[in-house]
C-alpha positions as CSV (number, residue, x, y, z in Angstrom):
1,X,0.0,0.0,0.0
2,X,2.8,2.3,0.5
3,X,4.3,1.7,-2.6
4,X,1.0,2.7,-4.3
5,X,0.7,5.8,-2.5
6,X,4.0,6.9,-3.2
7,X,3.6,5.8,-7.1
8,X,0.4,7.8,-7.5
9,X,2.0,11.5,-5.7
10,X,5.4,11.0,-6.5
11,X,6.4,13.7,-9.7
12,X,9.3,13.5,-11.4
13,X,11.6,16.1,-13.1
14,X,10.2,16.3,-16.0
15,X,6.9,16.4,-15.1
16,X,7.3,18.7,-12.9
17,X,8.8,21.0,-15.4
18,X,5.6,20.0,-17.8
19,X,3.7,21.3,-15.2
20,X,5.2,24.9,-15.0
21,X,5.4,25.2,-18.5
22,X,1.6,24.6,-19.0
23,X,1.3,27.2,-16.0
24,X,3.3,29.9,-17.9
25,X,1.6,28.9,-21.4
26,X,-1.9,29.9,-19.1
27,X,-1.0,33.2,-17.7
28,X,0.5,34.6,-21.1
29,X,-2.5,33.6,-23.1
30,X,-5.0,35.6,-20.4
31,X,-2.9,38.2,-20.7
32,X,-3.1,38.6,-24.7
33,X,-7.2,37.7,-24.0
34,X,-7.2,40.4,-21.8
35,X,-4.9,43.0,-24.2
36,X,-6.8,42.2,-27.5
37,X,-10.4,42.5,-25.3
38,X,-9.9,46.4,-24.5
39,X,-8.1,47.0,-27.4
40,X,-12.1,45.6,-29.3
41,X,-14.0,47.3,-26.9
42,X,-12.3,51.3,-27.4
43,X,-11.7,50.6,-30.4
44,X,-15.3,51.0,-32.5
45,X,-15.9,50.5,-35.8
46,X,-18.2,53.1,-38.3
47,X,-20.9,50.7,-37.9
48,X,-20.6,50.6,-34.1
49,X,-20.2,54.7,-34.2
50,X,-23.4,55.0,-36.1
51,X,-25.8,53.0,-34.0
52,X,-24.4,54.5,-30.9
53,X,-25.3,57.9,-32.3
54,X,-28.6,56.8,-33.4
55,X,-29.1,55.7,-29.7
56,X,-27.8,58.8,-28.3
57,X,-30.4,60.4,-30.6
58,X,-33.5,58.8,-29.6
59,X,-35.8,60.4,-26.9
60,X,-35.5,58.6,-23.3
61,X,-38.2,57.4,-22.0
62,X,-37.8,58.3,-18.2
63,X,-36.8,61.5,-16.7
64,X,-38.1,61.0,-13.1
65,X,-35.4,62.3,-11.9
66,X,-35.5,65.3,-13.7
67,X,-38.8,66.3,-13.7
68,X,-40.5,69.2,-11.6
69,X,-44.1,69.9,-11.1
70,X,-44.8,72.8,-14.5
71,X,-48.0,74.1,-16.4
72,X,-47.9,72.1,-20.0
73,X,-49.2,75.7,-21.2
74,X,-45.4,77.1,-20.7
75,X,-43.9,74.5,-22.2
76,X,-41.8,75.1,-25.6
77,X,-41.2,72.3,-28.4
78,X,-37.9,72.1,-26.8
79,X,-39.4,71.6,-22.9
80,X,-40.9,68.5,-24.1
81,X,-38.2,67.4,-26.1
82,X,-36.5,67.4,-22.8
83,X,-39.1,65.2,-20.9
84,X,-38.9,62.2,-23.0
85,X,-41.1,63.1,-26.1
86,X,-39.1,63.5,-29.9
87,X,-39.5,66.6,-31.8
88,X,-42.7,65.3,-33.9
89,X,-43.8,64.1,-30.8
90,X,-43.8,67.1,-29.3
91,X,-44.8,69.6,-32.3
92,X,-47.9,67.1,-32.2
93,X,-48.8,68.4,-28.6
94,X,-48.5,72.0,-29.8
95,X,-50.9,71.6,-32.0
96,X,-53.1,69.8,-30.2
97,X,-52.7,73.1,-27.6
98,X,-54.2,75.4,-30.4
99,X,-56.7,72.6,-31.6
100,X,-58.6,73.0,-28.0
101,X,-58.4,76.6,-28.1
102,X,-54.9,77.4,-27.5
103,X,-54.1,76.6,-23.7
104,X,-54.9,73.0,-21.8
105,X,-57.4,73.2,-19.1
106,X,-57.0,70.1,-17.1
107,X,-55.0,66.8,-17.2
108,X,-58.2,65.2,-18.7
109,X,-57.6,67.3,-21.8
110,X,-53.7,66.7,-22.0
111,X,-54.2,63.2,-21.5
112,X,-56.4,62.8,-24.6
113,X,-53.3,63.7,-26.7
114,X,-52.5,60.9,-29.4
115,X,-48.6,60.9,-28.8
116,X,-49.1,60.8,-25.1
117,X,-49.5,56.9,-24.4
118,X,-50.8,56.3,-20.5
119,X,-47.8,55.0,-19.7
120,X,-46.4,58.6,-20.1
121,X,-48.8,60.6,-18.6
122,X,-48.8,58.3,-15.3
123,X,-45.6,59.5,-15.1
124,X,-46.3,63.2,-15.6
125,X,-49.5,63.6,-14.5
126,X,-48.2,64.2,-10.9
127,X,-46.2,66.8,-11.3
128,X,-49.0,69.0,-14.0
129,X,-49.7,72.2,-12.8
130,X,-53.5,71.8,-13.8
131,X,-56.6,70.3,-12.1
132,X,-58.4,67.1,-12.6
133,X,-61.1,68.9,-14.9
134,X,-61.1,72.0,-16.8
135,X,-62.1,75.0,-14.8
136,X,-60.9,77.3,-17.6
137,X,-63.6,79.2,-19.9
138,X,-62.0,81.8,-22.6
139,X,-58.7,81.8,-20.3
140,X,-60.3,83.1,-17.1
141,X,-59.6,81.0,-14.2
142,X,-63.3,79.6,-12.6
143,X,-62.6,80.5,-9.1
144,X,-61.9,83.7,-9.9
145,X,-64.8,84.7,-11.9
146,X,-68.5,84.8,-11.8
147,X,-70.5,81.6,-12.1
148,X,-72.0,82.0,-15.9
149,X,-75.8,82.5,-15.2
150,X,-77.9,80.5,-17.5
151,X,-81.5,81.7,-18.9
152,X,-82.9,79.3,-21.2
153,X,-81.6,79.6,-24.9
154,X,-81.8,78.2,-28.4
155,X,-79.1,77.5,-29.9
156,X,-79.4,78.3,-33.4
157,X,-80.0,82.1,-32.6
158,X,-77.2,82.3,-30.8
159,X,-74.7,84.2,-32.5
160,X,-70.8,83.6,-32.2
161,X,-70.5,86.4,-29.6
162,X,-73.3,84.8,-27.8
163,X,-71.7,81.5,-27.3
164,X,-68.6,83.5,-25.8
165,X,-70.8,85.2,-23.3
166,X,-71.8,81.5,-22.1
167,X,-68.1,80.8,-21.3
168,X,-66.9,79.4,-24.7
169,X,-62.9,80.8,-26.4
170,X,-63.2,82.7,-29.3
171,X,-62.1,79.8,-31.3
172,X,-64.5,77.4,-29.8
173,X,-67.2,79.5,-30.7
174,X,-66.3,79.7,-34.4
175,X,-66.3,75.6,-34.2
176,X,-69.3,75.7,-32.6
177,X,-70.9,77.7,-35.7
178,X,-69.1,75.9,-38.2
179,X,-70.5,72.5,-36.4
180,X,-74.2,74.1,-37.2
181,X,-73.5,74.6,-40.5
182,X,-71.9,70.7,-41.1
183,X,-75.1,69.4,-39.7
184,X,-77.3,71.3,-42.0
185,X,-77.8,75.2,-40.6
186,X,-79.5,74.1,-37.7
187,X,-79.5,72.0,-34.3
188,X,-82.4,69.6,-34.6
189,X,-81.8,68.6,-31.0
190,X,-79.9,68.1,-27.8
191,X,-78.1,65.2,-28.5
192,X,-76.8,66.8,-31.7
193,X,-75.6,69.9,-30.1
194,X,-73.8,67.4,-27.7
195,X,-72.2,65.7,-30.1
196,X,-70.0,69.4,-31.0
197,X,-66.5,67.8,-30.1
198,X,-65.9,71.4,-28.3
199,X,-68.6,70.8,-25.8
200,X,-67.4,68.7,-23.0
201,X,-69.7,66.5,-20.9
202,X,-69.2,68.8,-18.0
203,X,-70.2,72.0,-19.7
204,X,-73.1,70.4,-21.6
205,X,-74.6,68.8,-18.1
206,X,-74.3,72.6,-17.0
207,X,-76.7,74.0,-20.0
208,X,-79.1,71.2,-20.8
209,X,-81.7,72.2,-18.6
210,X,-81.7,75.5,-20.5
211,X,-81.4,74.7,-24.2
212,X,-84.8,74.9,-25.7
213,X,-84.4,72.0,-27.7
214,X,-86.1,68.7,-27.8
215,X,-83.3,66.1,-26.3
216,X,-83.8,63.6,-29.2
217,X,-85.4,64.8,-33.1
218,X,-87.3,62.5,-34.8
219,X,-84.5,61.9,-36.8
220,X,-82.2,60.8,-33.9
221,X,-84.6,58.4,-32.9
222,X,-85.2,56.7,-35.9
223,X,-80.8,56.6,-36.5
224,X,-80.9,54.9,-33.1
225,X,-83.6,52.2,-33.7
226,X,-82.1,51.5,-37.6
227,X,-78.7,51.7,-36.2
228,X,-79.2,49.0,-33.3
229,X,-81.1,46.7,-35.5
230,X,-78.4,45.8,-37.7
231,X,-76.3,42.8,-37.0
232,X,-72.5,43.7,-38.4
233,X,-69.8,41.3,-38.5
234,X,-66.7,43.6,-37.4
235,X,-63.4,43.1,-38.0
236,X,-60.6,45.5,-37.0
237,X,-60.3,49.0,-38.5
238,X,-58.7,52.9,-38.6
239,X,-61.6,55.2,-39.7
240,X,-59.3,57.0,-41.3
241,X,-59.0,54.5,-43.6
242,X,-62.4,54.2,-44.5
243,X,-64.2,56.0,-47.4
244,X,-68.1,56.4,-48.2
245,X,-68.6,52.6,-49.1
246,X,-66.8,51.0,-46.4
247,X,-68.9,53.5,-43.7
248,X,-72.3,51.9,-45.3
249,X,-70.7,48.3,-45.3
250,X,-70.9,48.5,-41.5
251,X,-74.7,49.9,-41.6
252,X,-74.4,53.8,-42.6
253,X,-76.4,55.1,-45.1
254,X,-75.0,57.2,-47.8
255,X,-75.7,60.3,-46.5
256,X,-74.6,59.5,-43.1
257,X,-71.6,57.8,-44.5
258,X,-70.8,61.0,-45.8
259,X,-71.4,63.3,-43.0
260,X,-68.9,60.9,-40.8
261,X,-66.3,61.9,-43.8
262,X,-67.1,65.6,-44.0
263,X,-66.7,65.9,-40.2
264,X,-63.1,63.9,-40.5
265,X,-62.2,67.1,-42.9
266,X,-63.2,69.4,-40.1
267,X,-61.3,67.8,-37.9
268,X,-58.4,68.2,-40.5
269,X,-58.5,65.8,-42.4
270,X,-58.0,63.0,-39.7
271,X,-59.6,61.1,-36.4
272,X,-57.1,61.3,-33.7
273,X,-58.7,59.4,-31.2
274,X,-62.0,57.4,-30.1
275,X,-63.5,60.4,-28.5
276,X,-63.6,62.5,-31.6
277,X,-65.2,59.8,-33.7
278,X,-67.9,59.2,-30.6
279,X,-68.6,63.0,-31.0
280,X,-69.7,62.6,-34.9
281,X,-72.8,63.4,-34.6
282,X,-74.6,60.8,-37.2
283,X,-72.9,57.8,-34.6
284,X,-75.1,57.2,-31.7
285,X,-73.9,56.3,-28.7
286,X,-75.2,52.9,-28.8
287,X,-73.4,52.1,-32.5
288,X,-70.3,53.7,-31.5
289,X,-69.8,51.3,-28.4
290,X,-70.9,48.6,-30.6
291,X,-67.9,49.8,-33.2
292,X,-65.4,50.4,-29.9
293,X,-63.9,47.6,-29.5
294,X,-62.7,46.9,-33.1
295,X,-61.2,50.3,-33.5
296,X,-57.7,51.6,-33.9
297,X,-56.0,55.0,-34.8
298,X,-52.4,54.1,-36.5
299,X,-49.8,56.9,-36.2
300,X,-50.9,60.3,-37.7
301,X,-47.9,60.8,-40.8
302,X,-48.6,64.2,-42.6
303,X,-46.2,63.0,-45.4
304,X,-45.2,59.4,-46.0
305,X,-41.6,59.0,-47.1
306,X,-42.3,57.7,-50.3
307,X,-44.9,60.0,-51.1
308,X,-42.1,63.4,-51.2
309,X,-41.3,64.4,-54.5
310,X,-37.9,64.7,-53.6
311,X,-37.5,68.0,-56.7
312,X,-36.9,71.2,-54.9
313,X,-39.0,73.7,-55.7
314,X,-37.6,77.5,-56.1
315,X,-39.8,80.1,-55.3
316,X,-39.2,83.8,-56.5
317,X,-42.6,85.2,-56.6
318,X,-45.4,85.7,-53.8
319,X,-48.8,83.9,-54.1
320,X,-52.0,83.7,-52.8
321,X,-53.1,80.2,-52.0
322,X,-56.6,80.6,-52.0
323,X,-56.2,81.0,-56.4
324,X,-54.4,78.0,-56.7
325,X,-55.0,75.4,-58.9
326,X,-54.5,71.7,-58.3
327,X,-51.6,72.0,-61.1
328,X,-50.0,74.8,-59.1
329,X,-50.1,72.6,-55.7
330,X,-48.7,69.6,-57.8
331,X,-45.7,72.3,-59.3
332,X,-45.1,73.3,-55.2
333,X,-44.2,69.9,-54.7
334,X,-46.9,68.3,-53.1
335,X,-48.0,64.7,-54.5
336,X,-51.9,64.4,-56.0
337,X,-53.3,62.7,-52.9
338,X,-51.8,65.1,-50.8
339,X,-53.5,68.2,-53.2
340,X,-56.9,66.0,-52.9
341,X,-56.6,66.7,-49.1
342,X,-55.9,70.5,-49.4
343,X,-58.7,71.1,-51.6
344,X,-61.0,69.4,-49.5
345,X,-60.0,70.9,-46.3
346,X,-60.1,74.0,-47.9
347,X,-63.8,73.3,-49.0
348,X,-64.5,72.5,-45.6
349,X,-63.4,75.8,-44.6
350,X,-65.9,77.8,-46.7
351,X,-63.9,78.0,-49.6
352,X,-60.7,79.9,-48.4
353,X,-57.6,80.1,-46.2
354,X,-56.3,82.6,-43.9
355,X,-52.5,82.0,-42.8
356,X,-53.9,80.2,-39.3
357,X,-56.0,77.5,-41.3
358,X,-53.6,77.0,-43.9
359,X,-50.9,76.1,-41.2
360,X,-53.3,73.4,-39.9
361,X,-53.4,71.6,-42.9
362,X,-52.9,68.2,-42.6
363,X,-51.4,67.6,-45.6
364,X,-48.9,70.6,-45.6
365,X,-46.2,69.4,-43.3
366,X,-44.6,72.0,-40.9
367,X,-40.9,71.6,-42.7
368,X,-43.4,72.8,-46.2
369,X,-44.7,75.3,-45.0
370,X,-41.8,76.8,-43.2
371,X,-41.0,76.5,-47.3
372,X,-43.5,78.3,-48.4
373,X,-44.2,80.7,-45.7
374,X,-42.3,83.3,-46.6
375,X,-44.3,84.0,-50.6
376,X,-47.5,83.5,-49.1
377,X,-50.5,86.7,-49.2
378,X,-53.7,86.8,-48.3
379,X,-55.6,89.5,-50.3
């Protein structure tokens, strides 16, 4: 037994010197490893350089840490830019500002923003200088202003100055009047005034007891009954997407079909959530939450890439837009589909631009018409 155990430790010379070979082979080879790994990882190649830039370019998506408590009404493109949102992201929000009458009134309003997912506003929404629900009217502050006192009304002989006086912004009251003309000159009804998308639930449960109007027309009783007897097989849609035929596919009639379209053009062109469609006022309530859950609003793109004529266009002399020809759109640039848009949009504005409406234009992006801006008059 001893001999074995001597046998099976006992190391001679030469393997001993094996052994320390092997153990200097070891350590030089993690040393090169080591050398030759920093020398890959400071060492980056274009490829690497671009994708790191293209990182460092992208918006983050947290700034907790940064974040203080701020009005959204102060805030410049590049104030959101620094909370988390991209530049279209945030030019979106400043438009949506001047859509709702130029200043946000509560978080409920901010939150209805497109490009702000819920995600985002949980994150903001305690630090929002703004209350829960509007308490702004025409950019006086509730608490600090009369109650408006009510005396019962109707509507259609209110005049714009009229709906101002009953708490309404200037440019709510000129959607307002622009809403009674879409629906043919004259509010048949409660509901329909409800439907105005400038009218908020709160301020229409503080006037309906006053609006001498019937709450239903004949005619919105008989949509509702026709519209809940149909039996639709849905499948998943963008109503932006859809044109006359597909709206009386889904039980529309042609005229209503084409109501929902020449509201979308009012609203410029496009739906931007669930809560404008619901205010159209040809979709009852009871159709649209039938439609709800098979609706979906992809990402609003005022030009697609591969619809730019790439051609720059040199302009030398001033024009009016409003004279115009689809031919003279087409020579500015601007592909045929996006010409179809202006002139409809224009159509729905009476017929002409001023330099406010043409701005909104869904179809002129804001790099286009910083283009065009400065050969434009209005005569």
């Amino acid at each position: 037994m001893k001999y074995l155990k001597k046998s099976f430790f006992y190391i001679n010379k030469s393997q001993r010197f094996g052994l320390y070979l092997l153990f200097v082979l070891i350590v030089l080879f993690e040393i090169f490893q080591n050398f030759s790994f920093k020398k890959q990882l400071f060492e980056l190649n274009e490829a690497d350089k671009i994708l790191l830039a293209e990182y460092k370019d992208k918006p983050q998506s947290n700034y907790k840490d940064s974040i203080q408590s701020f009005n959204p009404n102060d805030y410049s493109k590049d104030d959101w830019v620094k909370i988390g949102f991209s530049p279209k992201q945030a030019d979106v929000i400043l438009k949506y500002k001047q859509i709702v009458g130029g200043e946000f009134t509560s978080k409920e309003q901010l939150k209805k923003c497109y490009v702000i997912d819920d995600d985002k506003y949980s994150e903001l929404e305690p630090y929002l200088l703004l209350s829960n629900q509007a308490v702004k009217n025409n950019g006086i502050n509730s608490s600090n202003k009369s109650v408006t006192v009510y005396k019962n009304f109707n509507p259609n002989d209110l005049p714009q100055q009229g709906w101002k006086k009953l708490g309404f912004s200037t440019k709510q009251a000129e959607v307002i009047m622009k809403y009674k003309q879409i629906v043919g000159g004259k509010f048949t009804s409660k509901e329909q005034l409800r439907k105005c998308y400038v009218i908020d639930d709160d301020k229409y449960a503080e006037m309906q007891t006053y609006i001498l109007l019937p709450s239903k027309s004949k005619q919105d009783i008989k949509l509702d009954k026709k519209q809940a007897n149909l039996h639709i097989i849905y499948k998943r849609f963008d109503p932006n997407d859809f044109s006359v035929k597909d709206w009386k596919s889904i039980g529309f009639s042609s005229k209503q079909a084409e109501s929902i379209i020449k509201y979308k053009k009012i609203l410029g062109g496009r739906f931007k959530s669930k809560d404008q469609l619901r205010k159209c006022y040809m979709i009852s309530d009871e159709k649209f939450l039938e439609m709800e859950p098979y609706l979906f609003f992809s990402e609003i793109k005022p030009i697609q890439e591969n619809e730019v004529i790439k051609q720059k266009i040199n302009l030398t002399e001033k024009f009016n837009p409003n004279d115009l020809t689809k031919d003279d759109w087409l020579k500015l640039g601007f592909t045929e589909k996006q010409v179809n848009t202006i002139f409809n949009y224009k159509k729905s504005l009476g017929g002409k631009f001023n330099i406010k409406t043409l701005k909104k234009c869904y179809a002129i992006s804001e790099e286009k018409y910083k283009e065009i801006e400065p050969f434009l008059i209005f005569n």
